[in-house]
DOPALUM-581224 format. One record per residue (C-alpha): x, y, z; residue number from 1. Coordinates in pm, whole numbers, always signed. Layout:
! residues N
     px     py     pz pos
      X      Y      Z NUM
...
! end
This chain:
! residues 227
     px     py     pz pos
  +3599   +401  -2601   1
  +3761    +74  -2558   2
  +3603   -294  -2472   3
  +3848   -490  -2289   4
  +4101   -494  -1983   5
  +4131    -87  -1997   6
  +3992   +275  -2011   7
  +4021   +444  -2359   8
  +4277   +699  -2335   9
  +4247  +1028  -2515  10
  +4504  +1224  -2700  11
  +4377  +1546  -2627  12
  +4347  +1796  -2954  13
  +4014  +1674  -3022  14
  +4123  +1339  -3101  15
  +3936  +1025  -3033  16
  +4045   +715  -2812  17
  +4266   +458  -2841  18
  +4286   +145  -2674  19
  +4643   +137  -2562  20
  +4807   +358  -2352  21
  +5011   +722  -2490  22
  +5010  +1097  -2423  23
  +4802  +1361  -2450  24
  +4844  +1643  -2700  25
  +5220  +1554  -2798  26
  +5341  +1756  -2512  27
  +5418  +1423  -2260  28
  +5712  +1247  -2275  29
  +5859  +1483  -2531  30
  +6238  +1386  -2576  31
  +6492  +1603  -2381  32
  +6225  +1679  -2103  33
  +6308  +1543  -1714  34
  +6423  +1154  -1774  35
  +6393   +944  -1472  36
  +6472   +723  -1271  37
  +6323   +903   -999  38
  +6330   +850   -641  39
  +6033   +883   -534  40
  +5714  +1010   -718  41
  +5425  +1131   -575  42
  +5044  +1129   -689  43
  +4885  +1441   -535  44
  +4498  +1418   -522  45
  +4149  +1355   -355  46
  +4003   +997   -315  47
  +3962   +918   -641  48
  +4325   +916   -709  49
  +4372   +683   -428  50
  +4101   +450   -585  51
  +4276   +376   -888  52
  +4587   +360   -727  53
  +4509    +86   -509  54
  +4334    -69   -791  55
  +4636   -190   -975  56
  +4804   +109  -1057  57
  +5111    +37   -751  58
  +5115   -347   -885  59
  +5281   -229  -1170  60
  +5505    +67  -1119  61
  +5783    +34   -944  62
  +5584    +57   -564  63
  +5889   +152   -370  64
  +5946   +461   -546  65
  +5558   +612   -591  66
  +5327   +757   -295  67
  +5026   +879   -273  68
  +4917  +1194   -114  69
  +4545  +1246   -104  70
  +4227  +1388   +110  71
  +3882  +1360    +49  72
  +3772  +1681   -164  73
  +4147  +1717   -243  74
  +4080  +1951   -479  75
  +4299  +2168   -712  76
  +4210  +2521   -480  77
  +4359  +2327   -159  78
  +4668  +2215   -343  79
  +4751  +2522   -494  80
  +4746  +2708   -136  81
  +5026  +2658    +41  82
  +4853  +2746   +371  83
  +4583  +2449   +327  84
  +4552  +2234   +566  85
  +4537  +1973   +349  86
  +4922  +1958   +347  87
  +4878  +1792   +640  88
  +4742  +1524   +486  89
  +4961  +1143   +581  90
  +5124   +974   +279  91
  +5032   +631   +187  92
  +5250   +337    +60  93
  +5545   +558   +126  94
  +5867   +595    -83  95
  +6154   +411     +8  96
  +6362   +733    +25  97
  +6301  +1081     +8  98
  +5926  +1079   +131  99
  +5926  +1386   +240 100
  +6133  +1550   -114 101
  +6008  +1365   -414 102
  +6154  +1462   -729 103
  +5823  +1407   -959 104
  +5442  +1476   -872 105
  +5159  +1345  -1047 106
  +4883  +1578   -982 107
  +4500  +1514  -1106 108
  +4331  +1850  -1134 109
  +4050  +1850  -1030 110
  +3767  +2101   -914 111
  +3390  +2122   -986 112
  +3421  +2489   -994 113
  +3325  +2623  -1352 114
  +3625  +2820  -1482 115
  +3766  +3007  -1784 116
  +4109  +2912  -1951 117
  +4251  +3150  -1818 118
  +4146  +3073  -1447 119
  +4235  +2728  -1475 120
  +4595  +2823  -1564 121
  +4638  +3059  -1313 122
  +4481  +2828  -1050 123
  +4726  +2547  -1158 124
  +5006  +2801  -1231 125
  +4947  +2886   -854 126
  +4968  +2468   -762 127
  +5261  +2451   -942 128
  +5456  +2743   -738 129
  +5318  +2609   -432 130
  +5408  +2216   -505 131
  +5761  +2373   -588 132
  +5770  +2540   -222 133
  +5702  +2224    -49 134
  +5937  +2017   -266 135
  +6231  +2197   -393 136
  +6368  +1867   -557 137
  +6096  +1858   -782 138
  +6235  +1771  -1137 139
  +5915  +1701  -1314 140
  +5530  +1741  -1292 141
  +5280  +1524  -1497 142
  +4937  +1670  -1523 143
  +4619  +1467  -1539 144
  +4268  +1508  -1494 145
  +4013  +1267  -1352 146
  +3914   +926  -1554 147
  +3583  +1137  -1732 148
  +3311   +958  -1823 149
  +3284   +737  -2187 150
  +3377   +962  -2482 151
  +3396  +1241  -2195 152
  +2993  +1223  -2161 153
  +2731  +1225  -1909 154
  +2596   +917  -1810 155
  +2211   +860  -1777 156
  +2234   +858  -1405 157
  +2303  +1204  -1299 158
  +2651  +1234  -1097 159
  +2659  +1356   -737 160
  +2505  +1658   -681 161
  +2788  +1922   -806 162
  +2996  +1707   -908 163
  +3032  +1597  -1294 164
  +3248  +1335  -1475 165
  +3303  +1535  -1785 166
  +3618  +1729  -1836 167
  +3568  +2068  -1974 168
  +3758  +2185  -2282 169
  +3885  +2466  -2106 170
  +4097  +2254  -1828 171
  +4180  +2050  -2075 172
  +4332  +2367  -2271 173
  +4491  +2500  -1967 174
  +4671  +2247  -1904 175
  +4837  +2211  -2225 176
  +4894  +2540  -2208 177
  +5098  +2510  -1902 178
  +5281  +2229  -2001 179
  +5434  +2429  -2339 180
  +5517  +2701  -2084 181
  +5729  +2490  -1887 182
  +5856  +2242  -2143 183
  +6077  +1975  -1982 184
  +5983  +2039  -1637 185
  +5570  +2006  -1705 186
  +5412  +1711  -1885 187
  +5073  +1609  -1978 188
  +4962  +1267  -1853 189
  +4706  +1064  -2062 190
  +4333  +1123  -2070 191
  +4188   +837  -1968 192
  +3810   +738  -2027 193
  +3542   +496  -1896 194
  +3529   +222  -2101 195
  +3097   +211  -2036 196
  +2905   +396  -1803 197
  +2927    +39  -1609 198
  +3211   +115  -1509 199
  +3076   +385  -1318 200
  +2911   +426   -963 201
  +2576   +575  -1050 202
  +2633   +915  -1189 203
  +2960   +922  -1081 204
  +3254  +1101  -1050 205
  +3358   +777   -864 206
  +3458   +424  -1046 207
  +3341    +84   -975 208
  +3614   -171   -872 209
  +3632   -309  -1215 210
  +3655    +52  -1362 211
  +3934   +200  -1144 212
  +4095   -161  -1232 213
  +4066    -76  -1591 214
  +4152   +307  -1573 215
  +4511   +200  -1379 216
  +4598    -60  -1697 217
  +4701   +257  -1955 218
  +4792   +511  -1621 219
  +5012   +286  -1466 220
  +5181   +125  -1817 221
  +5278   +535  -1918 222
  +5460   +600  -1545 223
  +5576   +271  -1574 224
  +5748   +397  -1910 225
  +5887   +717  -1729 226
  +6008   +584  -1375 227
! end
């Protein structure tokens, strides 16, 4: 964990937290993969995507070119069916140009069902084919998982009834194993952590203001990086 203006960021592998922003696992970012700029880049998520996003994340990236695409219980099983009606969903803070074909998506996996490895790659394999049907421009995907809970740990107030703010090993396995099978096209965004269970609303998985403040500092300084 981290004291200060941000959420710790994990670098997946098992390793701890650092203070500054980076990449997870050494698979994001990796030279020769999709280089921006970017036209328009679009986060892909339920609400609490859309809370850190308002919460300083767009004051930093370029806002013109990023949107956000979310529902409430926008979970990975809606996004990877392409039938959903969740697709439906309105954009906010809009792209400039191309709106409706953005050439990156930032998608936070999330889902409170338990899985294997192996389900959680074919469930995001499936996402993946089915954000590639809607946008055909798509040059790059960055995936993410929720901001989890201090050193990925329950706090003492229990979360929301099915609901959790720790990140099992086995998402976080799946999707580094989908990133190496589509290197350049599939990256691995940072794992970013609570900084104190302060910074969470009761059990969670939803941040306080000042947490989703300090959980957009090392989000929005690595898209800022790769715009």
């Amino acid at each position: 964990m981290t004291s200060g203006g941000q959420g710790g960021v994990s670098h997946g592998g098992g390793a701890g937290t650092s203070g500054a922003s980076g990449t997870s696992g050494g698979l994001a970012g990796a030279a020769g993969g999709a280089a921006g700029p970017f036209t328009c880049s679009q986060l892909t998520g339920g609400q609490l995507v859309e809370e850190w996003f308002i919460a300083g994340f767009e004051s930093v990236v370029d806002n013109p070119r990023w949107q956000v695409k979310w529902r409430v219980d926008g979970y990975l099983e809606e996004w990877a069916n392409p039938q959903s009606s969740f697709w439906t969903a309105p954009v906010d803070s809009a792209c400039t140009k191309n709106t409706s074909s953005p050439d990156r998506i930032v998608f936070p996996v999330v889902s409170f069902t338990s899985r294997s490895r192996s389900d959680w790659v074919k469930t995001i394999e499936q996402a993946l084919t089915t954000f590639k049907g809607k946008y055909p421009a798509i040059r790059r995907v960055d995936l993410m998982t929720q901001v989890r809970g201090p050193a990925n740990m329950a706090c003492p107030t229990a979360p929301t009834p099915g609901e959790t703010i720790v990140v099992p090993p086995e998402l976080d396995a799946a999707i580094d194993d989908v990133a190496a099978a589509h290197p350049g096209f599939v990256f691995v965004a940072p794992r970013v952590e609570a900084r104190s269970c302060s910074d969470i609303q009761g059990g969670g998985p939803h941040l306080t203001t000042a947490g989703n403040t300090a959980a957009a500092v090392p989000l929005s300084s690595y898209f800022a990086a790769a715009e």
